[in-house]
N, C-alpha and C positions, 0 to 999 in steps of 0.2 A: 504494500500500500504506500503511494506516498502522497506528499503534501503538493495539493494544486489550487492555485488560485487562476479564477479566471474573472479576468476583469473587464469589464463591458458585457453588459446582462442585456444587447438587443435580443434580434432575432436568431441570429446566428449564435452567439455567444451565451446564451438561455439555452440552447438547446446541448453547448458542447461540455457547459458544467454538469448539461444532468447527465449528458453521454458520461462523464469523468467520474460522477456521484457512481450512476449505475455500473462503473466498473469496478468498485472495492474503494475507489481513491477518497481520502479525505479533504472536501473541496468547498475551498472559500469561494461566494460569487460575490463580485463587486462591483458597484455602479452607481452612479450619481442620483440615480432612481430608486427610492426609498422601496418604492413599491414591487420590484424588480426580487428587491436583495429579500424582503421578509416572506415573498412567496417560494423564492430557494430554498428561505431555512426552512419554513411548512414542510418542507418536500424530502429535509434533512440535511441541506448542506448546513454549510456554517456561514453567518455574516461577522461584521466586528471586525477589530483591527487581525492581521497577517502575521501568523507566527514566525520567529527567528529563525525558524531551522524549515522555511520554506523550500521545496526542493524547486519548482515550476510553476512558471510565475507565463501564464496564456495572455496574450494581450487582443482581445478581440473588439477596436476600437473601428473609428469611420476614417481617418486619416494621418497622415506623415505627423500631424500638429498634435494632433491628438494624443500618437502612440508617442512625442516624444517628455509630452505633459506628467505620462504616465512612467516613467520612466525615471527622466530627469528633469521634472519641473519641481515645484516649490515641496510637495509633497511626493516629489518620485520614489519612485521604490526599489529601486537599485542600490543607491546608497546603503539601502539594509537588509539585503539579501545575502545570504550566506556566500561563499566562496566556493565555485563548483557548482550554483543552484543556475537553472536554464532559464532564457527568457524566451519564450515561442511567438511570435509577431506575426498576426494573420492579417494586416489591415493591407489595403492595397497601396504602395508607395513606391517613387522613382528608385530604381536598382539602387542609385547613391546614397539615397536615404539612407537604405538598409546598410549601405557598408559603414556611413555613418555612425548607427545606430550600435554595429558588431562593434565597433572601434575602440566606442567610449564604452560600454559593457564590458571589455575586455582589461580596460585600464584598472575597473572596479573587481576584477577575477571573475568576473559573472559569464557564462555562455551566451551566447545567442543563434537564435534559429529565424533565420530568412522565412517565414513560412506560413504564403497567403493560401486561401481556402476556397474551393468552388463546392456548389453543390444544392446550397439553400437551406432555408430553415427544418425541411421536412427531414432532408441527409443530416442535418446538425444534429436534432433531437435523434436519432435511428444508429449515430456514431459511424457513418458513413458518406462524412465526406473524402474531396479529394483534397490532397495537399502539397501542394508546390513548392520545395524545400531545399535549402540550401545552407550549409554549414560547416562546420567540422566536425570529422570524428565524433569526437567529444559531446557536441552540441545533440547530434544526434543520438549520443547513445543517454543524454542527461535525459533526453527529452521524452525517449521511448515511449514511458509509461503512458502520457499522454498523447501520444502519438498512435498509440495502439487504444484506447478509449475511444476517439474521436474520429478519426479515418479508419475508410473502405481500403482506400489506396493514398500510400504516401510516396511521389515521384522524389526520390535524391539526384538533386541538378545539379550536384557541386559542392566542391569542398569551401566555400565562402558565401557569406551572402552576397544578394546581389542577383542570384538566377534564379534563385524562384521569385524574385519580385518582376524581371522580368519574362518569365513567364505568366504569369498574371496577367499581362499589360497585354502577350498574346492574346491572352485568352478573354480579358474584359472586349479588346477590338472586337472579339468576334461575339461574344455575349452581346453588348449594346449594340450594334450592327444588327442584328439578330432580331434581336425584341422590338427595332423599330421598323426595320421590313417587314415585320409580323404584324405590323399594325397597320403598315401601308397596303400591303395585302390584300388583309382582313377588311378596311373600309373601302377598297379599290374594291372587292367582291362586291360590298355592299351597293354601290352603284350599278353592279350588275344585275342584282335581285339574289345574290349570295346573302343568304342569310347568315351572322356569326357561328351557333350554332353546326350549320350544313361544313362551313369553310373549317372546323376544326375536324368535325367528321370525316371530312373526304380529304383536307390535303393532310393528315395529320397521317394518314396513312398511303401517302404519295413523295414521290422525291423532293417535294420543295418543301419538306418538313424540316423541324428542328428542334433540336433539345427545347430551347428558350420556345421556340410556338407551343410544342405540346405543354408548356409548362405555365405560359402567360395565357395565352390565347386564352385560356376555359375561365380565365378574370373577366375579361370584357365580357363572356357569354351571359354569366352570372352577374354581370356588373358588379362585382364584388371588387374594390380597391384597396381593400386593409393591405396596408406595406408591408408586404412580405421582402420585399426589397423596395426602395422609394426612389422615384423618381431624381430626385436630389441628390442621387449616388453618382449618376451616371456624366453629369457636368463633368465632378472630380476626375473620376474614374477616364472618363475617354480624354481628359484633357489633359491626363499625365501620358495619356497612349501618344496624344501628338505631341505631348515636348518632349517625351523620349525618339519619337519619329522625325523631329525638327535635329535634335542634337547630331541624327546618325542621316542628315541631310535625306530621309526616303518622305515622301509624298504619301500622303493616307486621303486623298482624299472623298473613299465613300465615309471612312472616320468619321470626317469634319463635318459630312451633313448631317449624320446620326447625332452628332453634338448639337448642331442647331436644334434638331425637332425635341431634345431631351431639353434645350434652354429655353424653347418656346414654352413645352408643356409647361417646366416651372413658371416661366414668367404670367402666366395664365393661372394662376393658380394653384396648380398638381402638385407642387413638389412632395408634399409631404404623404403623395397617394403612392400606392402601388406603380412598379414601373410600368405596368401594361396602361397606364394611362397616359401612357404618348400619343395613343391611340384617337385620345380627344383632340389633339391637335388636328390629326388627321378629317375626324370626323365635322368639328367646328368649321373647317376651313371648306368643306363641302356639301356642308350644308345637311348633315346625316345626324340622325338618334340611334346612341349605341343601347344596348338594354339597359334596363333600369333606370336610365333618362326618361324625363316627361317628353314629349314631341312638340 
């Protein structure tokens, strides 16, 4: 058994404490959300301050700023982590971040694990997501126990961080790319007399399918936008894809438009919905009622 804190109790990160709980692990959940942290304990983790002889310390925040608040800001928590204990870093950030991030970890004796996360809230809570990973030796073997809690499959990119955050950035380009052609799609049928519905039924099991369709598309059917991932991710998220695409002089640009329809959505209101409501962009600008809209 060992000692794991997982700090950011969203969606992702609620579901990897209780993956961590349900494995034997003795596991802090932490988060600025009162309400977050005392539905953990109910459940049996532990809230409250961080014991000294923490072994893994999960950092499952929204960004570079965030995870680095967490860390080494005023109340960071490396300063008081034992010598040997791992820090595991799932949030999505520029490759440098994270080596940034190993640097100053390393000065403190503390491990670090490059190691952002696909999968969604559903693979979080079921301990099967993926994990895109990058470290040392070391970092990896600190980090195992959580590693084998929390992922289906965990990719080893490298003995440094750095490559599993870039990989991430692969993989978000093709995520958000993804979810907004799914929506241009989806309301492109609708002007056909494609129902939502009909369009997940039949392309869902045609080539023009997609992880992200099968997975978003059945939101707009339902009209259902509870954030299972929110719209306001994806700014961040694709707009680290294009400055790491700007630094290595390549051109992205279906990227760049997927970026606009995720900044319109916000700008409109959405940000805080589900991502599949890029889709209202689409629908607004066309003059279309997705379900559970009034017409």
């Amino acid at each position: 058994m060992s000692k794991i804190a997982v700090i950011g109790l969203g969606s992702m990160g609620y579901g990897m404490a209780q993956s961590c709980l349900r494995a034997g692990h003795d596991t802090w959940g932490v988060d600025i959300n009162a309400d977050a942290m005392a539905r953990f304990a109910a459940e049996g983790g532990r809230a409250g301050a961080l014991p000294a002889d923490l072994d893994i310390a999960m950092i499952v925040v929204l960004n570079a700023a965030q995870t680095e608040a967490v860390l080494f800001g005023e109340t960071g928590i490396v300063a008081d982590l034992p010598k040997g204990a791992v820090v595991i870093a799932c949030a999505t950030v520029p490759p440098e971040f994270a080596l940034k991030m190993q640097e100053r970890c390393a000065k403190a004796g503390v491990l670090y694990l490059d190691a952002p996360i696909s999968g969604g809230s559903v693979k979080a809570a079921n301990g099967q997501l993926s994990i895109m990973a990058s470290g040392s030796a070391q970092a990896f073997a600190a980090a195992r126990p959580a590693l084998d809690a929390t992922a289906e499959t965990v990719f080893e990119l490298g003995d440094s961080a750095g490559a599993g955050s870039a990989m991430k950035a692969v993989n978000q380009l093709l995520a958000g790319v993804h979810i907004a052609t799914m929506a241009e799609a989806l309301t492109f049928g609708m002007t056909q007399g494609v129902t939502p519905d009909k369009f997940v039924e039949v392309i869902s099991k045609c080539a023009g399918s997609s992880w992200m369709l099968e997975n978003r598309a059945p939101h707009i059917v339902d009209g259902d936008y509870t954030p299972r991932s929110s719209v306001n991710i994806w700014p961040k998220d694709l707009g680290i894809v294009l400055d790491i695409a700007k630094s290595a002089q390549f051109s992205a640009p279906i990227t760049a438009v997927a970026l606009q329809q995720f900044v319109a959505a916000a700008g409109m209101g959405f940000g805080g919905e589900d991502d599949a409501a890029v889709a209202k962009v689409y629908a607004r600008n066309a003059g279309l009622t997705l379900p559970g809209e009034d017409a």
